[in-house]
C-alpha angles and dihedrals in degrees: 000000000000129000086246093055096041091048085050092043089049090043108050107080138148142099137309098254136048130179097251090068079084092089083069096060089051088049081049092048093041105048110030101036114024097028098036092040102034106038110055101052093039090056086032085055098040102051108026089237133102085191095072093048085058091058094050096051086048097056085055099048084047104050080069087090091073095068087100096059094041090048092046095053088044081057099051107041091032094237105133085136097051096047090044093057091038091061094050088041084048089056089049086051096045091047090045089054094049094054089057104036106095108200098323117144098187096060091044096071089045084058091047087048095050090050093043101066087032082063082046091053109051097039089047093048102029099078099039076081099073100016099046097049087071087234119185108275095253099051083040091058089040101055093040083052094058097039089059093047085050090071104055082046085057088050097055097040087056092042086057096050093047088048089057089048092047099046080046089060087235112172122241089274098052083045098053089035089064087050091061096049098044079055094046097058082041089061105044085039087057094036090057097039094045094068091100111028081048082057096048090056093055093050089046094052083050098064118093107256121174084197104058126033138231105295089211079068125088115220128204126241087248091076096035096051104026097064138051095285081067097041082056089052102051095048084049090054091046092051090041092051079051092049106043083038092071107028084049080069115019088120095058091030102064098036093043094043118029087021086239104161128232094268097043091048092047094048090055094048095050084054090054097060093057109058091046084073092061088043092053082060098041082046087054104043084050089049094055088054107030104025139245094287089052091049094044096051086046088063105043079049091057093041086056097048095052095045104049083042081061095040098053096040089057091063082059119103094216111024117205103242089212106053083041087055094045088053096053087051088050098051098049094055086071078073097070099035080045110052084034091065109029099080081051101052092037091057086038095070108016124113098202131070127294101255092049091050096046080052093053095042088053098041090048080066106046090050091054091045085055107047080033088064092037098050089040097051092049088048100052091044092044106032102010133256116304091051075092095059084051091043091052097048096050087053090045096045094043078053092050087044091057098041087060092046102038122007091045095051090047084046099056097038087053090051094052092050081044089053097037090054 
């Protein structure tokens, strides 16, 4: 390890949590309560089609593909904290316009578009507050760990909210209007914890590093692609295509193949969730000791095991509703140990600066949740169900393979230069 990096790694105390971790709680809030909760029925109920909920849903998803750019403009005119606020200012905006938007289409997938690259934003530039301030490997787990657990925070805190409006028999507008404001606070809350951190990014791009370049620089898409950064893309895009696979269509997949009925699958992934909160902690505690590429292999590991257990079970005649259950427990706490080490892995290997990289590694994943949820809507309506099980685990397996034969080798020879400075 260089003196560079042991002064950083002396230097760089302090405690798990900051208040601009705050911005994570509204990420939490906005996506997987008002946007998951309030979108689809209200497009559902405007238009009379589900189908067009389902559009809607997917031009947000998709606009995921634009946290590189976003990252990489954060880089190269230093502004992390701008583009952080702006996102959460963009969700108040997209929930304000639905509120007032009637029954126009049109105006449905501008919105989508609008909270789409406010998604984008917030995912690309968030962790560039903790990954791209080269912290020692234990705060840096700590303070990963925490701004995961943030967002299921956000999502109870908006459930809640939703759950008041909806006791209080508020229309959809009501309903969205609360949304903004709750967005609103998040932002100038944000705008007004992110001073500092945003400073600590800029001393740390102005420190000489071999590894990454200048963030005032564009790169092409040669450099990015055609190295181990792309290699780690690529294995984050296949586990992501397994996992969204399956989660796309959890709710077709248990009732059509092991006959497990509404209640009895949300129930399990309820349970799921929860303990995907003990194992963020447990992904971080292992981080801190192992490392990112240990956690990350863990849970593509994980992913693999709970996918060909699905797969298999659903060859059985009569499946054991237990050991189903157990393996769809199994499969969604890839999700914490996954999410946890990513961002790592991503910065680990990359040659280009901290936002632009956060961008690539978010936008990887939304790719593979996307072609995850089209190939494994054209398998189950073309071969059945558990063709997605199968789906997932050969994508899962095909990352793990490539993690052994590429990742690990770049791993170990990093580790070596790092031992021998």
């Amino acid at each position: 390890m260089s003196d560079q990096e042991n002064s950083t790694n002396k230097k760089e105390k302090g405690s798990a949590f900051e208040w601009w971790m705050v911005s994570f709680i509204a990420a939490g809030a906005g996506w997987a309560a008002f946007i998951s909760l309030l979108i689809p029925p209200f497009v559902t109920e405007s238009t009379g089609n589900a189908a067009d909920a389902g559009i809607v849903m997917a031009i947000i998803s998709l606009a995921a593909v634009l946290a590189p750019v976003l990252g990489g403009f954060a880089d190269k005119y230093r502004s992390h904290r701008l583009i952080l606020t702006l996102g959460i200012l963009g969700m108040a905006l997209g929930f304000f316009m639905y509120s007032i938007s009637a029954e126009s289409q049109a105006i449905y997938v501008l919105d989508a578009i609008v909270l789409g690259i406010s998604v984008a934003a917030i995912n690309a530039v968030g962790p560039v507050f903790v990954l791209g301030v080269k912290l020692n490997q234990d705060l840096e787990a700590k303070r990963l760990t925490v701004l995961n657990l943030l967002q299921p925070v956000g999502q109870v805190i908006g459930g809640a909210l939703l759950a008041i409006a909806v006791t209080a028999n508020l229309d959809f507008s009501a309903r969205f209007t609360i949304a903004a404001i709750f967005m609103l606070i998040s932002a100038v809350l944000t705008w007004f914890t992110t001073a500092e951190p945003a400073k600590r990014i800029v001393i740390q791009e102005d420190k000489p590093d071999e590894a990454v370049g200048d963030p005032k620089k564009s790169y092409g898409l040669k450099q990015v692609l055609f190295s181990t950064f792309g290699m780690t893309l690529l294995v984050l895009t296949l586990s992501s295509v397994g996992n969204n696979g399956i989660n796309a269509q959890i709710a077709n997949i248990l009732p059509n193949v092991y006959s497990i009925d509404q209640q009895t699958t949300s129930a399990l992934i309820s349970l799921a969730g929860l303990f995907n909160i003990f194992f963020f902690i447990v992904a971080g505690r292992w981080m801190a000791k192992s490392g990112a590429m240990t956690v990350l292999t863990g849970a593509t590991i994980i992913r693999l095991v709970g996918a060909l257990g699905l797969a298999f079970l659903g060859l059985l005649a009569n499946e054991l509703i237990l050991v189903v259950g157990l393996f769809v427990l199994i499969f969604y706490q890839g999700n914490s140990f996954n999410r946890i080490s990513q961002g790592v892995v991503g910065m680990r290997f990359a040659t280009i600066p901290a936002g632009e990289t956060s961008g690539w590694v978010i936008a990887a994943s939304a790719a593979g949740s996307f072609l995850g949820a089209l190939i494994g809507g054209y398998l189950a309506s073309s071969i059945g169900f558990n063709a997605i099980n199968w789906m997932a685990a050969i994508a899962v397996g095909l990352a793990l393979l490539l993690m052994f034969v590429s990742l690990w080798p770049a791993e170990r020879k990093k580790l070596a230069a790092e031992s021998a400075a």
